[in-house]
C-alpha positions in Angstrom: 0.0 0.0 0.0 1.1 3.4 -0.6 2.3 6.0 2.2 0.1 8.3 1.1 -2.6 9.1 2.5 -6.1 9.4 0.6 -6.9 12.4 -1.2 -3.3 14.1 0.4 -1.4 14.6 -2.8 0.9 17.6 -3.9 1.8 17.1 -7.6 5.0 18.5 -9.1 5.9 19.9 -12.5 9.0 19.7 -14.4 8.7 21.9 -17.2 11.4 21.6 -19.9 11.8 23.4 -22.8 8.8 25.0 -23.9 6.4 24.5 -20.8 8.9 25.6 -17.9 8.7 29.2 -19.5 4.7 29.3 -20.2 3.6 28.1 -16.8 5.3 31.4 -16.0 5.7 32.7 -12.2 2.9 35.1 -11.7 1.2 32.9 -9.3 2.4 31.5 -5.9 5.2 31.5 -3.7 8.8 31.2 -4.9 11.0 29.1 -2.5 14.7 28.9 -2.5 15.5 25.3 -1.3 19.1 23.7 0.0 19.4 19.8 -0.6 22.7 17.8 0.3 23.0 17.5 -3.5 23.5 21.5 -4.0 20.7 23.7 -4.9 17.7 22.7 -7.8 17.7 24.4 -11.4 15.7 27.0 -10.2 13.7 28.3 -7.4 10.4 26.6 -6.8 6.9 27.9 -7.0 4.2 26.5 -4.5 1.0 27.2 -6.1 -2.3 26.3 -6.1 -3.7 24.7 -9.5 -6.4 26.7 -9.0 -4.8 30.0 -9.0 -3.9 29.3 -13.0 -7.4 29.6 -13.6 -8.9 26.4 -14.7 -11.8 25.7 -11.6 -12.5 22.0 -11.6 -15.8 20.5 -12.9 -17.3 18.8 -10.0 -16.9 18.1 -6.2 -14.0 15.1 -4.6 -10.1 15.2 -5.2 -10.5 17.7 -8.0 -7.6 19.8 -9.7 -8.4 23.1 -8.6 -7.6 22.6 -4.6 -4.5 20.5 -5.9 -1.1 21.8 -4.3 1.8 22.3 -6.9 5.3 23.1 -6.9 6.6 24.0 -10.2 10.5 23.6 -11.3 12.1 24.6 -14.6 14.1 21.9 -15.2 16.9 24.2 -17.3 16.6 26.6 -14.9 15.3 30.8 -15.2 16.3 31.3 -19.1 17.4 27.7 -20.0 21.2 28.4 -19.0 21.3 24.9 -18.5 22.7 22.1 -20.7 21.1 18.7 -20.3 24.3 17.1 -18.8 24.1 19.7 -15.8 21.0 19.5 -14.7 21.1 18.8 -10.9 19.1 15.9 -11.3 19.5 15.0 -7.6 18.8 18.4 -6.2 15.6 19.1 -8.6 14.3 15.5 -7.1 15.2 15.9 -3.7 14.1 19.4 -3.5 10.4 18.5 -4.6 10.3 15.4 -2.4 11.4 18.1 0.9 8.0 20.2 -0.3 5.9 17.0 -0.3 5.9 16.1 -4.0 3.7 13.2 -4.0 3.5 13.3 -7.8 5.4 14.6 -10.7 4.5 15.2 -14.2 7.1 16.3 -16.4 7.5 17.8 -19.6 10.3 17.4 -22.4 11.1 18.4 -25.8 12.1 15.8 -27.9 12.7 14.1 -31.6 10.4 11.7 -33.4 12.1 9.0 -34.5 8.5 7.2 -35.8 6.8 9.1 -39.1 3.7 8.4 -37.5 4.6 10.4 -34.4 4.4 14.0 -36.1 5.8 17.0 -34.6 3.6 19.1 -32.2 1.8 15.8 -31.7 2.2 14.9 -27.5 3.6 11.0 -26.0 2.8 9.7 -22.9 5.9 7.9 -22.5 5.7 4.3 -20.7 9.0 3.2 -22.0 12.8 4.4 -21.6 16.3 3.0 -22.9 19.2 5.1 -20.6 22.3 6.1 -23.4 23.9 8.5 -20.6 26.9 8.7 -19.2 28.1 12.0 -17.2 25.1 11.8 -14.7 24.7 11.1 -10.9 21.8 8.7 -11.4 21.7 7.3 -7.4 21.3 8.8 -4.2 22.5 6.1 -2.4 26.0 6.1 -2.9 27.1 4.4 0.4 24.1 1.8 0.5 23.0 -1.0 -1.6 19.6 0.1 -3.2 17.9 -1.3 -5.9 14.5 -0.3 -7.3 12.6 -1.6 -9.5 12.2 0.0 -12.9 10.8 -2.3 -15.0 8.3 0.4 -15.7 9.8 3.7 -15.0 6.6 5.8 -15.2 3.4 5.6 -12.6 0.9 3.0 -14.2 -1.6 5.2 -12.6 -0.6 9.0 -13.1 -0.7 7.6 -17.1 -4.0 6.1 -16.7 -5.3 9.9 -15.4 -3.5 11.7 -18.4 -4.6 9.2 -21.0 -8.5 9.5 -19.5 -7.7 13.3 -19.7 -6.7 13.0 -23.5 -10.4 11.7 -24.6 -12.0 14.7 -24.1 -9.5 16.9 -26.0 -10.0 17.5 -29.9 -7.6 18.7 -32.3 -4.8 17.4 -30.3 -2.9 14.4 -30.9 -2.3 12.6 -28.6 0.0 9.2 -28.8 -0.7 6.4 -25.5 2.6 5.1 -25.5 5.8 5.4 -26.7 10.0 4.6 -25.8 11.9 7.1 -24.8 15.8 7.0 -26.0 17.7 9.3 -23.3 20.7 10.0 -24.7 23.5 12.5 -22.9 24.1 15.1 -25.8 24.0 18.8 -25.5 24.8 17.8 -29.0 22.3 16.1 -31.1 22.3 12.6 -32.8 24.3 11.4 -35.7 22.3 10.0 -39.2 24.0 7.0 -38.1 22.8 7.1 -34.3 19.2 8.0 -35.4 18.9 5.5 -37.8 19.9 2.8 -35.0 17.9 4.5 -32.4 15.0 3.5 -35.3 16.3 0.3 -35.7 14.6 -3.2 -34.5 17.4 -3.6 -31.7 16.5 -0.5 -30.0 12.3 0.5 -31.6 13.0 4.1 -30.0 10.3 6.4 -30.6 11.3 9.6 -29.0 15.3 10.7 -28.9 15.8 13.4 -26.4 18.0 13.8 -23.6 16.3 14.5 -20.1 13.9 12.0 -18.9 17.3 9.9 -17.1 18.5 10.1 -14.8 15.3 12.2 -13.6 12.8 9.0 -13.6 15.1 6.9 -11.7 15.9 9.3 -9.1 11.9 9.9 -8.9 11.7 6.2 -8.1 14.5 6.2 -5.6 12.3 8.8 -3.5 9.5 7.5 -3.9 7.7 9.8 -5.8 5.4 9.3 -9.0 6.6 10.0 -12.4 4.7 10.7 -16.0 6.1 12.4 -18.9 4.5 14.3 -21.4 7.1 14.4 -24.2 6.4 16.9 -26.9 8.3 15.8 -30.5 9.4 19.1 -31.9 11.2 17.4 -35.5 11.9 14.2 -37.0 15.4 14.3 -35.4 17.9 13.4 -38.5 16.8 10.0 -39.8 14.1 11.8 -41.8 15.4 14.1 -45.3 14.0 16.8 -45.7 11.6 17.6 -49.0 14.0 18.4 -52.1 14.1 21.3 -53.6 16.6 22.6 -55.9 18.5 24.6 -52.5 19.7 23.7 -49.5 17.4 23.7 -46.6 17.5 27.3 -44.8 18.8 26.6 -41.1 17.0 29.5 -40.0 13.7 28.6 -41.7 14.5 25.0 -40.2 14.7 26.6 -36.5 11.8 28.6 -37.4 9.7 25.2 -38.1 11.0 23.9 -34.6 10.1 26.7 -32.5 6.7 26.6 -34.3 6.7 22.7 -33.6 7.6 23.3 -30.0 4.8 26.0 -29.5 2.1 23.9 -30.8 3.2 21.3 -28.7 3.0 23.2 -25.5 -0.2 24.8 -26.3 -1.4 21.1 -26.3 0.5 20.0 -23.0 -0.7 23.1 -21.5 -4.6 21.3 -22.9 -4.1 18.4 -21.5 -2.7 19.0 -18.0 -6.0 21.1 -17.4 -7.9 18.8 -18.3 -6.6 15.9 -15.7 -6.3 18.5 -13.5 -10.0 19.1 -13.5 -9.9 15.6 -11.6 -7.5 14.1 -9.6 -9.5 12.1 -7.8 -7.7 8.6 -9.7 -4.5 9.6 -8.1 -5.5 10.9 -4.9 -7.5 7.0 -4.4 -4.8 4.9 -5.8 -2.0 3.9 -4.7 1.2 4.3 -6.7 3.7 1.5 -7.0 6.3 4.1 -6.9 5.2 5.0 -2.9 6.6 2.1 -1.6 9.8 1.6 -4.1 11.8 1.3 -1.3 9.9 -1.1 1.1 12.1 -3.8 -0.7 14.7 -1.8 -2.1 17.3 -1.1 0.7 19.4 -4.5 0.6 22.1 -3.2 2.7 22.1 -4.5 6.7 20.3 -1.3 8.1 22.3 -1.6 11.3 25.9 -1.7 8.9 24.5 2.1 7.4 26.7 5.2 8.7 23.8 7.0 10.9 25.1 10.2 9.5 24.3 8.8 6.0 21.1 8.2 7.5 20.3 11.3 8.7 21.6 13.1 5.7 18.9 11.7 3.3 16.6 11.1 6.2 13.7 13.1 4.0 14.2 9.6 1.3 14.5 6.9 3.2 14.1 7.9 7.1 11.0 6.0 7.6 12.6 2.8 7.0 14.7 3.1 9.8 12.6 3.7 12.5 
């Protein structure tokens, strides 16, 4: 059973490129918050969902007395590189505010023709291709979480009911997520493979690792809403008797990423309007750690204890 208790939830959003900066921070309170892993991408905004204006459509656990705290994963004008993200702080820093929940957003490539740009995923599947990232907390225990499926069964179920009443916006059920380290982009060669039967990626992009493991190592649930901006490389472009412009390219992108975010923007009202699924059910990612600590509790350094106490304090009671 989950930790949580019913109808207590506090949901937090990770807004990528795109979504960090229309979510905005006219509303709320901005926190600044220290975590043993250095300070989070950017300061945090505690809000209420209601406060952005969308009231909820009937009475239980509905979105509009839903508690949020809002990160921008890049940080305040995207001066952050994928690669430097402070993956540990951003995590720990929502899980110290009572996180519950996190949905998170992410610009990414199509890598599937049938998976068109400004079109939205709700990814259920990931493939981890970095390699620079801190991607444990538990760096002085033995811990082992399961990841079989890295995003909340039950957070996609709400998104995907949310989806059905939407029109004009695409909106794809499922779809494997190849997280690769970048800043720079792929290769023909490494798109083309990403494509390939031994991998059957359908979104390149390079943020949703180590972020959904470290999710699961706190306990917290995790959905992503990737938004496929381009067809990465693997796709040529029409012919025509010039070379492509590379500012009419970017032009297309941006336009791309827009779109996209107009339609995340859609569909997170939307399941906000009822939360009620995830306020009743329990997440398997609550109680990640009930079996995941395989290290002889009494062998642990108590100071190591106390210093991630907010993760995994309960457990050593």
């Amino acid at each position: 059973m989950s930790d949580t208790p019913q109808n207590t939830i506090k949901i937090g959003i990770i807004g990528g490129s795109g979504l960090g900066d229309a979510l905005g921070t006219e509303v709320g309170k901005t926190v600044e918050v220290d975590t043993p892993f250095g300070k989070p991408s950017s300061p945090i905004i505690l809000a209420n969902w209601g406060d952005f204006g969308d009231k909820p459509a009937g009475g239980g656990a509905t979105g509009g007395g839903v508690e949020v705290a809002i990160l921008q994963r890049h940080g305040i004008g995207h001066t952050l590189n994928p690669s430097a993200v402070p993956y540990r702080a951003n995590i720990y820093a929502l899980k110290s505010l009572g996180v519950t929940h996190i949905l998170a957003s992410g610009a990414t490539g199509s890598l599937r023709e049938e998976v068109a740009p400004g079109d939205l995923v709700i990814v259920d599947q990931l493939i981890d291709k970095t390699t620079k990232r801190a991607n444990t907390f538990y760096e002085h225990a033995a811990v082992h979480v399961e990841l079989a499926e890295p995003f909340c069964p039950v957070m996609r179920n709400w998104l995907l009911d949310a989806a059905k009443h939407l029109d004009n916006i695409r909106v794809h059920e499922q779809g494997t997520y190849i997280v690769m380290e970048g800043p720079a982009f792929s290769t023909k060669a490494e798109s083309h493979m990403h494509r390939s039967e031994a991998f059957a990626g359908d979104l390149i992009g390079m943020t949703a690792m180590p972020e959904a493991k470290l999710a699961r190592e706190a306990e917290i649930a995790y959905a992503m809403i990737a938004m496929p901006t381009d067809y990465d490389c693997w796709r040529p472009h029409p012919r025509s008797d010039s070379p492509p412009d590379p500012q009419a390219l970017l032009k297309e992108i941006i336009g791309n990423l827009q779109k996209a975010t107009a339609a995340n923007i859609a569909l997170m009202k939307q399941a906000f309007r009822d939360t009620t699924a995830l306020a009743n059910t329990p997440s398997p990612a609550h109680s990640a750690l009930a079996l995941g600590i395989w290290s002889d509790k009494t062998k642990v350094d108590p100071a190591e204890i106390k210093r991630l106490d907010v993760l995994w304090g309960k457990y050593f009671d």
